[in-house]
Residue, then its C-alpha position, 0 to 999 in steps of 0.5 A: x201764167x207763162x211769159x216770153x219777150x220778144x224784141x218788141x213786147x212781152x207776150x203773156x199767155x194767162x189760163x190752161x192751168x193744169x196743162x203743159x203750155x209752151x212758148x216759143x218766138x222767133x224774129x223773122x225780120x225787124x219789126x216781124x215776129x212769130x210767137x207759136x203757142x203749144x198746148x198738151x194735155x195728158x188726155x183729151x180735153x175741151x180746152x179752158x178760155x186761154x189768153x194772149x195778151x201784150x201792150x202796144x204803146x200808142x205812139x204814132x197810131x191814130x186808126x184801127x182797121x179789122x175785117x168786120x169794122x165797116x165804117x167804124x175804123x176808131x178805137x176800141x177801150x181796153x174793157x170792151x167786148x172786141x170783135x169775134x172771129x171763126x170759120x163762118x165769121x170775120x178772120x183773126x186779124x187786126x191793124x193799127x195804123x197811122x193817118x198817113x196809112x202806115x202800119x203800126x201793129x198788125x197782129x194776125x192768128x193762125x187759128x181761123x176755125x175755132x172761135x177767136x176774141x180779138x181787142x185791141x183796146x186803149x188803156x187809159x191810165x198809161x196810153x197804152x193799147x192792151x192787145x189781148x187774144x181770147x181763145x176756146x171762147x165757145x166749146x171746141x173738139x176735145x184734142x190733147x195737142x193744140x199749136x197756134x201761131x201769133x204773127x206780130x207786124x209792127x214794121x213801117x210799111x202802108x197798112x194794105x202792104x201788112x194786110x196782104x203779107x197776113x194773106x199770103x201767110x194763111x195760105x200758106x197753111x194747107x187746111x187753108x188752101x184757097x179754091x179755084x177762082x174760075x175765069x166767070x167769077x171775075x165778069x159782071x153779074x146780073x142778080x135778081x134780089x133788089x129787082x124783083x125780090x121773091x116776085x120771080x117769073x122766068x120769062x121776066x129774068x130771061x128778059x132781063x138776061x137779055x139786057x144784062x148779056x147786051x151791057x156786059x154781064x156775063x153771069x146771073x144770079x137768081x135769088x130768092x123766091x124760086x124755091x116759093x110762092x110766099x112773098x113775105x120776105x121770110x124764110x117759113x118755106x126754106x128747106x125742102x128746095x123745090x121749085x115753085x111752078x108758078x115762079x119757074x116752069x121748068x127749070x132745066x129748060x130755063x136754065x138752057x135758055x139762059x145759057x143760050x142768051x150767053x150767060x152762066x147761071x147761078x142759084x140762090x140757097x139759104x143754107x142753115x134755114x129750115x122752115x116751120x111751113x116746109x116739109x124738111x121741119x118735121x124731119x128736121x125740127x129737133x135737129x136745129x141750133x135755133x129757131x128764130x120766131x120772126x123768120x118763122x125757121x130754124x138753124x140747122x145743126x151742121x153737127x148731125x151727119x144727116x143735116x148735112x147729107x141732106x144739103x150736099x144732095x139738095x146742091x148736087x141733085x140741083x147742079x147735076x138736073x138744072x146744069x147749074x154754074x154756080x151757087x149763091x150759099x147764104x147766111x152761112x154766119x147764121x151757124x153757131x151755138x146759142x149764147x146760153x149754151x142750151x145746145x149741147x152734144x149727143x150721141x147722134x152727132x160726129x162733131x162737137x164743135x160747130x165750125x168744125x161740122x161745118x168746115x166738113x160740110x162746106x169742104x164736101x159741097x166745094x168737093x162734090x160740086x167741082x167734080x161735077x163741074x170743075x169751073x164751078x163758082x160758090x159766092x160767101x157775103x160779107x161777114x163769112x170772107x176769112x181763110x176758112x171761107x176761101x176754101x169753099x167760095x171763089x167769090x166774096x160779096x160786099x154785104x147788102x147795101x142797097x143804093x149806098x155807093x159809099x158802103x159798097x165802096x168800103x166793103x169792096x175795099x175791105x175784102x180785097x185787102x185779105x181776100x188774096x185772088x178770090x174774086x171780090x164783088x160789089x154788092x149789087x148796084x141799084x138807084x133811083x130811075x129818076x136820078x141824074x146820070x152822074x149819081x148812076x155813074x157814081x155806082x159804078x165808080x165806088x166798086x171799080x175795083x171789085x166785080x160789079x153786079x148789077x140788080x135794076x129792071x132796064x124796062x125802067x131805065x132811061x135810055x140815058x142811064x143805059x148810056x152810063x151803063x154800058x160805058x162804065x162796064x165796058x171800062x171796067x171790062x177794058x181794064x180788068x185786070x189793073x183793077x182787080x190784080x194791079x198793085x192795089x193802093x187804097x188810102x185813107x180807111x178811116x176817111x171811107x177809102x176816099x183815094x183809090x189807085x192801083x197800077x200795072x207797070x204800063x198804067x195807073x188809075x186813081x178814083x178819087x171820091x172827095x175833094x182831095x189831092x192826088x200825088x202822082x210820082x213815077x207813075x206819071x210817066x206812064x199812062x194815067x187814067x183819073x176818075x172822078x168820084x166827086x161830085x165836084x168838076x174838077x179834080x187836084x193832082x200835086x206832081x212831084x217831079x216834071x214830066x213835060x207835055x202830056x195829051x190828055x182826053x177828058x170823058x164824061x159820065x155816059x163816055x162821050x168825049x169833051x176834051x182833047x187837049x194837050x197839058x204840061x205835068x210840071x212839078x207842083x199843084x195842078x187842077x184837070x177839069x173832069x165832070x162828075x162822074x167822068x174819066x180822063x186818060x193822060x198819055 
């Protein structure tokens, strides 16, 4: 066992006996702490579960946000199991605030490949939270040297604030490097999943494409069901990455199509799925991690060179014959050891860690296919969004949820607050076509601060929804760059981000999605935008200084104009009336 104390906390590191272990901390600032763990062994060795682990008294802390929390931002108690992180999983990194949004405690790892145990967990007995980082939870290559950073936040500024700075300090790392987000990656898409699901005919998508160009999407993502004729939802026919004639006819012609209507293209891949009813199974069937009976196909072992040889040509052969702009890689978290531990190394393999082989794989496919193109856009989903992920994707998704504004909403705001520059999207937008025109505002309203994608047939639209649509694209559109580079306030995590701001120095919005209040500062005295993401007409500012007479331009949700008017901004409460669904501009 080896100790240090900081200013702050004791840090205890338990395990690695029979190694040289050596701790170093350093205060970078009051309240920021760096605590660099070494790890020698006279030879190479797998090294043994090792354990950091500090207390954090629970004064002041009432919220407990990590990347992968969704809605469930409570507590955790000191015996439970935590939370994993790895390259293809989640980022080392957790955050302990209180409910007026301040930081309390956020610590961060610098280790994002290896596979990483993070709990954060009440202690009964004395109010305490036991802080405790697990490392070489799952086997690693064998190495003699190991550094590792702990970085230890407890300064009092807004929670998001903290989370950035973590950010920012991954990228700091070389091995960390994020990857170009080109111009496209940051336009509203069209994505073929909830719309049409396997049942994919390129006459109908061009159609679509259509419609989608008109309205303001830029890009199309065409899912599953290209590559088979099977419309079972499964992945028994995954892995050799033909295309279906009956779906697509030729799919270089279709491509160009697309690209003519004005649009990029993008293609959807199952990565690590090889399935029982593909050619790919013979060749491949004793070269998986796993093998699921439901969706009737295995998990590739990224460790044998072949495996992944063989899916850098699949995704170049395609780039290169279809003139493809992007791919849609999926369930890239799919890759991992069995929890028996029944996979083990071989001769044949040149990796014995899975996320390393990975990391290899990943970094030539983002290599090769840049070369080919060097706009190219890779999409990852929500739970592969961490510092590893951002080297080979330029897009992060929020995670299916089909017609729920409020997860898109959360997950959106759970990758912007660690996702740096890399292009935050939605989850693709569907409803109901018999809904009210306020409900489909309401979709677009709950992912205004990432890149909307949009997954409905128009043919079954009413024309009072294309209405919503279109001026909801078009404001996003308009103000881009406040909403997805502005100073990003997003309060409330453990109430799902029912308050939303974000500023430039000439304009500042707020979406406000429960019947709370609004404070508005200095801000105010520049261009204000108020959306309604209520379902109530009327929406509650509290002005804390006087600001005299604004013009105020109130619209409802399809952007017809139901009010000019001009309104005094005097110190104090206030109501504005704004439908449901709909926006006003003070100026």
């Amino acid at each position: 066992m080896k100790q240090i104390k900081t200013s702050k906390h004791i840090i205890t590191v338990e395990g690695g006996e029979g190694l040289e272990l050596n701790l170093t901390s350093e205060e970078l600032e009051d309240g920021l702490e760096s605590v660099k763990l070494k790890i020698n062994s006279q030879i190479p060795i797998h090294l043994p579960k090792i354990t950091i682990s500090w207390d954090q008294p629970i004064i002041d802390i009432h919220s407990y946000w990590y990347p992968t929390a969704f809605r469930h931002k409570a507590f955790h108690a000191d015996w439970a199991r935590g939370f994993f992180s790895k390259a293809t999983i989640s980022a080392p990194v957790s955050c302990l605030y209180n409910v007026s949004g301040q930081n309390r405690l956020t610590c961060a790892f610098s280790d994002a490949l290896n596979t990483v145990n993070i709990n954060l967990g009440v202690h009964e007995e004395d109010g305490t939270f036991k802080c405790k980082i697990v490392l070489f939870t799952e086997i690693s290559k064998k190495v003699s040297e190991y550094e590792g950073e702990l970085r230890i936040d407890t300064r009092n500024i807004p929670y998001y604030e903290s989370l950035k700075d973590v950010s920012k300090w991954w990228e700091s790392f070389k091995q960390y490097e994020p990857a170009f987000v080109p111009e496209f990656a940051k336009q509203p898409m069209y994505s073929t999943w909830y719309s049409f699901h396997q049942e994919i005919k390129e006459d109908e998508i061009e159609k679509q494409c259509r419609v989608a160009k008109e309205l303001g999407c830029e890009a199309i993502i065409v899912d599953d069901g290209w590559q088979t004729s099977d419309n079972n939802r499964g992945y028994a026919y995954c892995g050799d990455w033909k295309v279906a004639k009956e779906r697509i006819s030729n799919m270089k012609e279709h491509v160009k199509r697309v690209h003519d209507i004005g649009l990029k293209y993008m293609l959807w891949y199952s990565v690590p799925f090889v399935g029982l009813h593909s050619e790919a199974w013979s060749r491949f069937n004793n070269k998986i991690l796993s093998y699921n009976e439901i969706l009737k196909a295995g998990v590739l072992d990224p460790r044998y060179p072949e495996v992944r040889e063989y899916l850098i040509s699949i995704y170049e052969d395609a780039v290169r014959e279809w003139d493809l702009d992007g791919l849609k890689l999926d369930f890239v978290d799919e890759f991992d050891l069995p929890s028996d531990g029944s996979n083990s190394h071989n001769e044949l393999m040149d990796f014995e860690s899975v996320q390393e082989a990975v990391d290899c794989l990943l970094s030539a496919v983002m290599e090769k296919l840049r070369a080919i193109k060097p706009d190219f856009m890779i999409e990852f989903r929500q739970r592969y969004i961490g510092p590893y992920m951002r080297k080979y994707g330029n897009m992060f998704r929020v995670t299916d949820c089909p017609n729920d504004a409020i997860t898109n909403k959360i997950g959106s705001m759970d990758i912007r607050l660690l996702c740096g520059n890399t292009a935050p999207h939605s989850d693709m937008i569907m409803w109901n076509s018999e809904d009210s025109m306020e409900n489909v505002a309401l979709q677009f309203i709950n992912i205004l601060f990432s890149v909307p994608q949009l997954s409905m047939k128009f043919e079954n639209l009413k024309q009072e929804h294309f209405e919503v649509s279109r001026f909801w694209l078009e404001f996003w559109k308009k103000h881009r760059e406040m909403l997805l580079e502005g100073k990003l306030t997003p309060l409330y995590p453990e109430l799902n981000y029912p308050l939303i701001a974000s500023s430039t120095e000439k304009e500042h919005i707020v979406a406000v999605y429960s019947e709370i209040v609004t404070h508005l500062g200095k801000e105010a005295n520049g261009k204000v935008i108020l959306v309604n993401g209520t379902q109530k007409n009327k929406i509650y500012l509290e002005i804390e200084e006087n600001f005299g007479e604004k013009h105020i331009e109130v619209l409802n949700c399809s952007g017809q104009v139901v009010r000019r008017e001009k309104v005094n901004l005097n110190k104090g409460l206030l109501s504005i009336d704004i439908p449901v669904g709909g926006v006003a501009f003070l100026i």
